[in-house]
C-alpha positions as CSV (number, residue, x, y, z in Angstrom):
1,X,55.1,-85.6,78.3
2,X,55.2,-81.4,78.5
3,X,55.5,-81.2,82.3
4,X,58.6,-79.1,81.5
5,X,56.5,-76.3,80.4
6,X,55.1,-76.2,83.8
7,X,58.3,-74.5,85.2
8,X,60.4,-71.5,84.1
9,X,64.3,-71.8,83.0
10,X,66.9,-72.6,85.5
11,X,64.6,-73.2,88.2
12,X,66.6,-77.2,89.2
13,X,70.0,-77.6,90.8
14,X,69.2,-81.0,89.8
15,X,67.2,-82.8,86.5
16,X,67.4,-86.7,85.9
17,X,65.6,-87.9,82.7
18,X,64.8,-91.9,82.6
19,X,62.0,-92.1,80.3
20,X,61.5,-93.8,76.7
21,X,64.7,-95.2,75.2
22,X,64.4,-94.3,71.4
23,X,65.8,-91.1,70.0
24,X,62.7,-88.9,68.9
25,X,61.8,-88.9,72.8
26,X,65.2,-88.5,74.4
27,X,65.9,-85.3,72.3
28,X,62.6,-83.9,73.4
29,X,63.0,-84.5,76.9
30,X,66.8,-82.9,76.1
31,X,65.3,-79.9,74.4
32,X,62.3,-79.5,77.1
33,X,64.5,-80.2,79.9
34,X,67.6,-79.0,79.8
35,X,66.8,-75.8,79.9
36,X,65.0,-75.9,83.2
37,X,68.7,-77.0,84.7
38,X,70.5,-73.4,86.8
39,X,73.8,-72.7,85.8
40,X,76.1,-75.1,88.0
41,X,73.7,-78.0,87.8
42,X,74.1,-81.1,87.2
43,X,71.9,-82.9,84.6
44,X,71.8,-86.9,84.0
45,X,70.0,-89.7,82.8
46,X,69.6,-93.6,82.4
47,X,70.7,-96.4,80.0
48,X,73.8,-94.6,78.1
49,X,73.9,-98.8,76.6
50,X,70.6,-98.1,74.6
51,X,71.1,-96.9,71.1
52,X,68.6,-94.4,70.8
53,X,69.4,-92.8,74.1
54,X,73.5,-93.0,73.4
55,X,72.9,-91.0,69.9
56,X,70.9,-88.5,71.6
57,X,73.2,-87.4,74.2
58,X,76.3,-87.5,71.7
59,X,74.1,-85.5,69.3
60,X,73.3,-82.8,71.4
61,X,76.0,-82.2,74.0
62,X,78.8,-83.9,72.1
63,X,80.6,-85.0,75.7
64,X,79.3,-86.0,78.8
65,X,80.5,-88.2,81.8
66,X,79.6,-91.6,82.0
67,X,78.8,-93.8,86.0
68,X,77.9,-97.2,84.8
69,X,74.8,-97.0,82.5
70,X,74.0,-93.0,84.1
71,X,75.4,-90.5,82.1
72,X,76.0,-86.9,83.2
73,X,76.0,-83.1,82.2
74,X,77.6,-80.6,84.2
75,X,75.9,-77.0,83.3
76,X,78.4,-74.5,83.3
């Protein structure tokens, strides 16, 4: 569930998160992963539709992009 600490900051053009659904682990694979992302990437993840991931995304990045059930973070 760490493997984010196996890579330094801004080291992916490119991070999509699909794992549990609830909201404890969707903010911790925010706050682990999102930092990896380089300036100009583009990060993303599943199921938008499930509550716990929904109030996750809202609660830390406020607005995002939404493709179907995928949403998406452009890192500027």
């Amino acid at each position: 569930r760490v493997f984010h600490k196996n890579y330094p900051d801004k080291y992916f053009d490119f991070i999509f998160i699909d794992g549990g659904h609830d909201y404890e682990t969707v903010i911790e694979d925010i706050k682990g992963w999102y930092p990896k992302l380089k300036p100009g990437g583009v990060f993303a993840g599943h199921d938008i539709d499930w509550p716990g991931v929904n109030r996750a995304v809202k609660g830390y990045f406020g607005e995002f992009n939404i493709r179907g059930i995928t949403w998406l973070i452009n890192y500027i």
